[in-house]
ROZA-312334 format. One record per atom (N, C-alpha, C, CB): residue number from 1; z, y, x; atom name. Coordinates in steps of 0.2 Angstrom, whole numbers. Glycine has a CB too. Layout:
{num=NUM, zz=Z, yy=Y, xx=X, atomo=CA}
...
This chain:
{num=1, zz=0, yy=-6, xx=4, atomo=N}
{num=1, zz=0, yy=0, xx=0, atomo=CA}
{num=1, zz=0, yy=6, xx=4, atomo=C}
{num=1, zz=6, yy=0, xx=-5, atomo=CB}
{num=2, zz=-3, yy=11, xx=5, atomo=N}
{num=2, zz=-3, yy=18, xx=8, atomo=CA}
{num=2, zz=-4, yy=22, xx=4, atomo=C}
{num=2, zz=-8, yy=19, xx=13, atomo=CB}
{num=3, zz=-3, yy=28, xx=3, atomo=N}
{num=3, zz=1, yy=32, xx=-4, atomo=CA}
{num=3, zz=-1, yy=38, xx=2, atomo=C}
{num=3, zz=12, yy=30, xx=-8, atomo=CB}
{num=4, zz=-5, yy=44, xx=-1, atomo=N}
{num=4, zz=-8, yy=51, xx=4, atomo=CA}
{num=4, zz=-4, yy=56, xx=-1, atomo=C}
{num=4, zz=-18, yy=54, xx=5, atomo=CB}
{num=5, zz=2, yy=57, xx=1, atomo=N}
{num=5, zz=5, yy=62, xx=-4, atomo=CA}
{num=5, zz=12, yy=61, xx=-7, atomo=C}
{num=5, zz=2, yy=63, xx=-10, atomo=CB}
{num=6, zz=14, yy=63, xx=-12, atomo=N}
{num=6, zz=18, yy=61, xx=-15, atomo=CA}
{num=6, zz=17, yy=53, xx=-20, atomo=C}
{num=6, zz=20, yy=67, xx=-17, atomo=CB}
{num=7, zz=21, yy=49, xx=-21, atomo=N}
{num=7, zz=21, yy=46, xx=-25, atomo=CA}
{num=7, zz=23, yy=46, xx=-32, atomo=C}
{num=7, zz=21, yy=43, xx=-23, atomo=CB}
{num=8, zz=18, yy=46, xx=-37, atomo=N}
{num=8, zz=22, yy=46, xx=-45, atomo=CA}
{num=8, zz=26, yy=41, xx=-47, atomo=C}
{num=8, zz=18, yy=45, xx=-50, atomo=CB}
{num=9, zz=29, yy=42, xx=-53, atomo=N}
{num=9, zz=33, yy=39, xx=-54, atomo=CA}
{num=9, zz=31, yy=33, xx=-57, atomo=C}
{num=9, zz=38, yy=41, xx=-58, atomo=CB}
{num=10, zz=25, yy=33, xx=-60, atomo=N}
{num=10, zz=21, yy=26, xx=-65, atomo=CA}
{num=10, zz=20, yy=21, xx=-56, atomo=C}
{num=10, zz=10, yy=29, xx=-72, atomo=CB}
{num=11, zz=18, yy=26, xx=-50, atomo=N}
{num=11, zz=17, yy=19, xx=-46, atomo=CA}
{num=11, zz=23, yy=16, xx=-42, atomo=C}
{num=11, zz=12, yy=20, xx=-40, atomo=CB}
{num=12, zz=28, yy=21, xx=-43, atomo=N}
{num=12, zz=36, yy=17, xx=-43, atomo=CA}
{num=12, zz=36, yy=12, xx=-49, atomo=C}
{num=12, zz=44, yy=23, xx=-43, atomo=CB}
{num=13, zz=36, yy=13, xx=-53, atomo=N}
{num=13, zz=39, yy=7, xx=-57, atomo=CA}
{num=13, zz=35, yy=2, xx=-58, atomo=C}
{num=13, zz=41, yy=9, xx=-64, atomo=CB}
{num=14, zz=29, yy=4, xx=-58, atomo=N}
{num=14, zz=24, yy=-3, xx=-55, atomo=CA}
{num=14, zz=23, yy=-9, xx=-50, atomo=C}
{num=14, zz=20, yy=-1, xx=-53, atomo=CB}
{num=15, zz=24, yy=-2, xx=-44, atomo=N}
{num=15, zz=27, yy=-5, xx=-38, atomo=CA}
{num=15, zz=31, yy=-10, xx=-40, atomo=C}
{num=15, zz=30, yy=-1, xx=-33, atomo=CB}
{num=16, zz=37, yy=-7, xx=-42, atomo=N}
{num=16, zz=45, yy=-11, xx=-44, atomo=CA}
{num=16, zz=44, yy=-18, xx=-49, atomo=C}
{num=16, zz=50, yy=-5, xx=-49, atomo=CB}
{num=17, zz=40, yy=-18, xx=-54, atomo=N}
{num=17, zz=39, yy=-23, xx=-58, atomo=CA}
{num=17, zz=36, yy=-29, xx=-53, atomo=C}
{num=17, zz=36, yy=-21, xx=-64, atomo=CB}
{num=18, zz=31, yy=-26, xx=-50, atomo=N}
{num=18, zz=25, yy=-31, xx=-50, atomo=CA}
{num=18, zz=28, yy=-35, xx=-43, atomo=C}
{num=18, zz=16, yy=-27, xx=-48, atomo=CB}
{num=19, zz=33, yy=-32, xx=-39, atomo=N}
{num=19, zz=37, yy=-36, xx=-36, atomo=CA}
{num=19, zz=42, yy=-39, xx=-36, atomo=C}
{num=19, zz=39, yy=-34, xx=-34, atomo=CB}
{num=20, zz=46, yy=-37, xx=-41, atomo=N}
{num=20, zz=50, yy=-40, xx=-46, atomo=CA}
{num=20, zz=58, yy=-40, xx=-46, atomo=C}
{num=20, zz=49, yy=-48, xx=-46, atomo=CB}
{num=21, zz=56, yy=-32, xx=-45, atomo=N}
{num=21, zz=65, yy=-29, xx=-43, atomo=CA}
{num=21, zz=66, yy=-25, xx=-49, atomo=C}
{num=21, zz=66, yy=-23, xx=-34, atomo=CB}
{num=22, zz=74, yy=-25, xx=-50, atomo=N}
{num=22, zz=77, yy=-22, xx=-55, atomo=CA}
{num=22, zz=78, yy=-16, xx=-53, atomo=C}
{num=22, zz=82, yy=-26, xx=-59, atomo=CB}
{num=23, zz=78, yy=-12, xx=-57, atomo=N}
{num=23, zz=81, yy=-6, xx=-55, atomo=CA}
{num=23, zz=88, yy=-4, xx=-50, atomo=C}
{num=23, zz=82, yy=-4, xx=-61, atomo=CB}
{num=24, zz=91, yy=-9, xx=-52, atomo=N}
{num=24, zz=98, yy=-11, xx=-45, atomo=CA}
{num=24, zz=95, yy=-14, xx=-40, atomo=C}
{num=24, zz=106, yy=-16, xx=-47, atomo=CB}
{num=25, zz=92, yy=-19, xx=-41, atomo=N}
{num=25, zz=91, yy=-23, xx=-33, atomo=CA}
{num=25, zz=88, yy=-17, xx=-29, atomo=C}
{num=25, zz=85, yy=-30, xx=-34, atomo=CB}
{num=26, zz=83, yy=-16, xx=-34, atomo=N}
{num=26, zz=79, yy=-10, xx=-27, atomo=CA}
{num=26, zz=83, yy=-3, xx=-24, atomo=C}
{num=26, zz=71, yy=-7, xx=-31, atomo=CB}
{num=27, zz=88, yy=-2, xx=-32, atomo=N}
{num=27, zz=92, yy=6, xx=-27, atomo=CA}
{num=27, zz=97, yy=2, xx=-21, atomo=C}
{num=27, zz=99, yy=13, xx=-34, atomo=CB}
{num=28, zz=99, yy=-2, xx=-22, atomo=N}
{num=28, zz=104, yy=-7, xx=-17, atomo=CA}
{num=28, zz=101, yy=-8, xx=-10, atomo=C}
{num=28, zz=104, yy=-16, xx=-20, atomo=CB}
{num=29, zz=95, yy=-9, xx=-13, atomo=N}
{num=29, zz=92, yy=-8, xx=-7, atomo=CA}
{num=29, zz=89, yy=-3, xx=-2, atomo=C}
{num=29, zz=89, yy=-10, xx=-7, atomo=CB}
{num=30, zz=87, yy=3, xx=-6, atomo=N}
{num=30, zz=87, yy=8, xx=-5, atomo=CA}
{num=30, zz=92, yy=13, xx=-1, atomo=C}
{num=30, zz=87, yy=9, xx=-10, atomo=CB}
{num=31, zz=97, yy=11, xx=-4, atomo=N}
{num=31, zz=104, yy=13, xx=-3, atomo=CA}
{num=31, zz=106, yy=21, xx=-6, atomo=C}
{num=31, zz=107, yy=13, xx=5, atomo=CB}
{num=32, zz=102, yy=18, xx=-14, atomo=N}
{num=32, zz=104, yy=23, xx=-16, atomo=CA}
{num=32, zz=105, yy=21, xx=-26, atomo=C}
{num=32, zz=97, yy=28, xx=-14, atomo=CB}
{num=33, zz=109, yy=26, xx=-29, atomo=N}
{num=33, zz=111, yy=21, xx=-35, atomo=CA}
{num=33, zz=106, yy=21, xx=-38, atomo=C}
{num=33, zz=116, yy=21, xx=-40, atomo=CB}
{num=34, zz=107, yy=17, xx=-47, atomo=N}
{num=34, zz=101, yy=15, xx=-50, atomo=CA}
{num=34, zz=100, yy=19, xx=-55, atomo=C}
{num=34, zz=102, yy=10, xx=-52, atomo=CB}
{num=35, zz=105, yy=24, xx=-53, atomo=N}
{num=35, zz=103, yy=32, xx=-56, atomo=CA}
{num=35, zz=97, yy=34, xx=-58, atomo=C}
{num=35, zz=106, yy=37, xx=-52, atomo=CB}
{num=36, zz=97, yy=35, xx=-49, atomo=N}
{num=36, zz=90, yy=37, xx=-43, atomo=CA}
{num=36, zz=86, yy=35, xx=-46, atomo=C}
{num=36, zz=89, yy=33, xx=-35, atomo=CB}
{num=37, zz=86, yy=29, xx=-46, atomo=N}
{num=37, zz=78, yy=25, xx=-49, atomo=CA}
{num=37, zz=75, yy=28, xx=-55, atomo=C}
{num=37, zz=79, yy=16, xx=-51, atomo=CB}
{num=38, zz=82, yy=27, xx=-59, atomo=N}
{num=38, zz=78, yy=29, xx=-67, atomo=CA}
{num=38, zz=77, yy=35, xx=-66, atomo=C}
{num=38, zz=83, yy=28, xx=-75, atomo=CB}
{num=39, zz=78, yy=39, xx=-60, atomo=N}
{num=39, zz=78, yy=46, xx=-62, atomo=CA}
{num=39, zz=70, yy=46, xx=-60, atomo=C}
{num=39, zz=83, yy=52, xx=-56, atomo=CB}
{num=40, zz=67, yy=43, xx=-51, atomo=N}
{num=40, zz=62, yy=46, xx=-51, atomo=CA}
{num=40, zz=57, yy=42, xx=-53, atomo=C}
{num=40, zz=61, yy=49, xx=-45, atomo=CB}
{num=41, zz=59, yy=36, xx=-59, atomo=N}
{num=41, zz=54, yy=32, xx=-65, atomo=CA}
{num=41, zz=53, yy=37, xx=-68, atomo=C}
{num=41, zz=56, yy=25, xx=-70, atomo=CB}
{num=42, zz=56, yy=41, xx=-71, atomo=N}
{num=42, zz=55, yy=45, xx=-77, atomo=CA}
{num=42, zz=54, yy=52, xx=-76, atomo=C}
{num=42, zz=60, yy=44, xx=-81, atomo=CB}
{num=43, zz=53, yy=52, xx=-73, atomo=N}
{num=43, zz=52, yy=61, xx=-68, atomo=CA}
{num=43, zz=56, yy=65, xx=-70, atomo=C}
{num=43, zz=43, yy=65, xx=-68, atomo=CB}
{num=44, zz=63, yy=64, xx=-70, atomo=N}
{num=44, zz=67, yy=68, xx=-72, atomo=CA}
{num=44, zz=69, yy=70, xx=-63, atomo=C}
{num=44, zz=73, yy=64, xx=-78, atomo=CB}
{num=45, zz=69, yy=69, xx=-58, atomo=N}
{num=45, zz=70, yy=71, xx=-50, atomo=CA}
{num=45, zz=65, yy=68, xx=-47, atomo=C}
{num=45, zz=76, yy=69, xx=-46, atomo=CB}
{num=46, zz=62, yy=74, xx=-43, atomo=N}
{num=46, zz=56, yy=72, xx=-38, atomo=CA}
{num=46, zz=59, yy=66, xx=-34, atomo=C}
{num=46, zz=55, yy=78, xx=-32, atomo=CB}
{num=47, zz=53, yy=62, xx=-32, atomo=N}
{num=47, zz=53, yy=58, xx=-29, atomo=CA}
{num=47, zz=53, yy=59, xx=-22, atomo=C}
{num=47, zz=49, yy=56, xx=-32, atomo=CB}
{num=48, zz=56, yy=56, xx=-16, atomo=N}
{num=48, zz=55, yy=61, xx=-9, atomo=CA}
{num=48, zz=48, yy=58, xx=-7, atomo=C}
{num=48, zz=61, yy=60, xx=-2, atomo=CB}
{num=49, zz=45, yy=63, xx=-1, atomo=N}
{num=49, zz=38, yy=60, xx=1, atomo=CA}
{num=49, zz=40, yy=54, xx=4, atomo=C}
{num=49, zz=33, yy=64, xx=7, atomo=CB}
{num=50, zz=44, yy=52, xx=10, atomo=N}
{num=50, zz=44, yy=46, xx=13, atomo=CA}
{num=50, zz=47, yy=38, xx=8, atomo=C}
{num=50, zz=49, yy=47, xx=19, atomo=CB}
{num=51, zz=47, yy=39, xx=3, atomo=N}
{num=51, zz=48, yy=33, xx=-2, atomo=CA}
{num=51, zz=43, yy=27, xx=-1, atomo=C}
{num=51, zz=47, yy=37, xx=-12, atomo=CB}
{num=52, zz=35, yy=30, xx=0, atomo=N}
{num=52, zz=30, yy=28, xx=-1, atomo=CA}
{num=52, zz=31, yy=22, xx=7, atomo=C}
{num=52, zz=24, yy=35, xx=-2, atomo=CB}
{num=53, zz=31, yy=24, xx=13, atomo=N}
{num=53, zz=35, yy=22, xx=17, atomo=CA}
{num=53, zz=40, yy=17, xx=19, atomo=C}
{num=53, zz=36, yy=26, xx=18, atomo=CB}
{num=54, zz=45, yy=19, xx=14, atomo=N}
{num=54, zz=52, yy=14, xx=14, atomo=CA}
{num=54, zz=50, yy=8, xx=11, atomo=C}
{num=54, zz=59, yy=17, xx=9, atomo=CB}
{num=55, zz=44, yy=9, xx=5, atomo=N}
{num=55, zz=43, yy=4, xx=2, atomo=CA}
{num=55, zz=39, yy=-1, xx=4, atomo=C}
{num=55, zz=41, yy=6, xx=-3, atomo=CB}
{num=56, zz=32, yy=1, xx=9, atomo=N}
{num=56, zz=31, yy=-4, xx=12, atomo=CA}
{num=56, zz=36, yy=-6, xx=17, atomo=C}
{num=56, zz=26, yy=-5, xx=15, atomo=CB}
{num=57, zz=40, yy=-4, xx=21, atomo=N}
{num=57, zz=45, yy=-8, xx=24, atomo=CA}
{num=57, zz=47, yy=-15, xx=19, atomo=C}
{num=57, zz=51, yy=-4, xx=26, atomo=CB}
{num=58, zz=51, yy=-12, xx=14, atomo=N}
{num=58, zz=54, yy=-16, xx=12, atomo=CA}
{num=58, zz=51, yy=-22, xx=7, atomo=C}
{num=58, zz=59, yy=-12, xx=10, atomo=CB}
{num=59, zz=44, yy=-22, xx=8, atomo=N}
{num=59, zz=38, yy=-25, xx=6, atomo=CA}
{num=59, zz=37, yy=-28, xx=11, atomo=C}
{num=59, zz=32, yy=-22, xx=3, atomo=CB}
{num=60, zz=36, yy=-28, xx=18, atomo=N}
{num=60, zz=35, yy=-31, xx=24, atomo=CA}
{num=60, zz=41, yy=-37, xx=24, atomo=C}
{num=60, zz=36, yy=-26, xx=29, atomo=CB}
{num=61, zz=49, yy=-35, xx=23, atomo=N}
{num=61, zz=54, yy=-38, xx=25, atomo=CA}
{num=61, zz=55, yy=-43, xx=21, atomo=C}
{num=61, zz=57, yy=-34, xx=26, atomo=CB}
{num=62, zz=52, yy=-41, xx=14, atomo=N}
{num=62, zz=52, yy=-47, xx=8, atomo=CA}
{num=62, zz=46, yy=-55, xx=10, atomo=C}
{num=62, zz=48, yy=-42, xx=0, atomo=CB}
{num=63, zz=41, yy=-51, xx=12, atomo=N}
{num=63, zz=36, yy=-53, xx=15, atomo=CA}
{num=63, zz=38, yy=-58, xx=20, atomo=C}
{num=63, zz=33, yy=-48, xx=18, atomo=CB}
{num=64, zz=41, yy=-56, xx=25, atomo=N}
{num=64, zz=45, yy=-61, xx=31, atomo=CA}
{num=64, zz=47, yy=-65, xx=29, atomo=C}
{num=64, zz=49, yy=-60, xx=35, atomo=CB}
{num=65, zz=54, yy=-65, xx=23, atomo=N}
{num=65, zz=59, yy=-67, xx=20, atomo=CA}
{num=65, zz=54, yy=-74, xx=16, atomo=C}
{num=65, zz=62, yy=-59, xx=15, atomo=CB}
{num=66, zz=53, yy=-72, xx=14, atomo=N}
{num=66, zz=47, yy=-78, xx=9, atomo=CA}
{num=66, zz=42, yy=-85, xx=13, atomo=C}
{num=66, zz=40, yy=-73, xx=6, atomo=CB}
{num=67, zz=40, yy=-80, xx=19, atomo=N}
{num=67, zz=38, yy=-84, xx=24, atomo=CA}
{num=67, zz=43, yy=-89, xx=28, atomo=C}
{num=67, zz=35, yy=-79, xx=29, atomo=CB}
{num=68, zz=49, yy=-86, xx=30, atomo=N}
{num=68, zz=55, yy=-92, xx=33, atomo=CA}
{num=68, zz=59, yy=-94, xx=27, atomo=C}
{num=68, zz=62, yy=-89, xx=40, atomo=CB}
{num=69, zz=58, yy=-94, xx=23, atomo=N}
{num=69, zz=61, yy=-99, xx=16, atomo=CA}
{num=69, zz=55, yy=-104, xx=14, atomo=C}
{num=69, zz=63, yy=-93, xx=8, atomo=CB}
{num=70, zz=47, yy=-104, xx=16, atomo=N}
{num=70, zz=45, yy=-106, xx=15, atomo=CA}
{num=70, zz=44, yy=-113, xx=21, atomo=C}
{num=70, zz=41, yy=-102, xx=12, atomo=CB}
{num=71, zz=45, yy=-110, xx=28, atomo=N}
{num=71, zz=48, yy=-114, xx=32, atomo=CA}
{num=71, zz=52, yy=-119, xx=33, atomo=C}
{num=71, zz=49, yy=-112, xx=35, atomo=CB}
{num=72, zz=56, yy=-116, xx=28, atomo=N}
{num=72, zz=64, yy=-120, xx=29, atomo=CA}
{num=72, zz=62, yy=-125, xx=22, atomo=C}
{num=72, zz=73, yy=-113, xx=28, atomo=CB}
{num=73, zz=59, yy=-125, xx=18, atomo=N}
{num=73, zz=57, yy=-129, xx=14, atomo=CA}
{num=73, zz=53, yy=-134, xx=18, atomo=C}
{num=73, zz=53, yy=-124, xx=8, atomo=CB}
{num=74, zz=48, yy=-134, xx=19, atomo=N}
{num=74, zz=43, yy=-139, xx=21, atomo=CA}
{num=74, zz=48, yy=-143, xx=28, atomo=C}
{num=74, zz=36, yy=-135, xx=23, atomo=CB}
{num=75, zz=52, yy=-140, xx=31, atomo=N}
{num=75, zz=56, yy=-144, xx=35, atomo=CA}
{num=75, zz=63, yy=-148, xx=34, atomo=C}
{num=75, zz=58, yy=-141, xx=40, atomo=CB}
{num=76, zz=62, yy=-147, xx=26, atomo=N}
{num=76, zz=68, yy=-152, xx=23, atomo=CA}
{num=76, zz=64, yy=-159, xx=21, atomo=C}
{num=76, zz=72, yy=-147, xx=14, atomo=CB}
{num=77, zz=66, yy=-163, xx=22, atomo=N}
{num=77, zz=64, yy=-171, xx=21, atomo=CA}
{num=77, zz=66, yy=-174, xx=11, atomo=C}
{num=77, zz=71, yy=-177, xx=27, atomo=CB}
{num=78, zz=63, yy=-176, xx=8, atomo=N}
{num=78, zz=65, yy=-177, xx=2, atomo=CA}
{num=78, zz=66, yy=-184, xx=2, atomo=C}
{num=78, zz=62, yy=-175, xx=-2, atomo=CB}
């Protein structure tokens, strides 16, 4: 995902669904509450520019995460 600008709220909550994070999991992860979230889903507070950023990280890190659980699966014996 590469985002030139700010990002809107409709591609945060998009983002959020199509990932499959709840509105806590992701401010948790964030480290910010779930206040935040519903605030800049609903454009009641600007969204900051580097959001766009944090988010692929934290898309990368899911990414890895899935990859060595998918490891650790195929090296279990049934």
């Amino acid at each position: 995902m590469v985002y030139h600008g700010i990002m809107t709220s409709k591609e945060l909550k998009t983002w959020r669904i199509k990932k499959g994070y709840s509105q806590i999991e992701l401010a948790d992860i964030l480290g910010v509450t779930n206040q935040t979230i519903f605030r800049w889903e609903n454009d009641k507070r600007s969204i900051p520019s580097f959001l766009a950023l944090a988010l692929e990280c934290v898309e990368r890190k899911g990414d890895e995460k899935k990859k060595r659980e998918m490891k650790k699966r195929k090296g279990v014996k049934k």
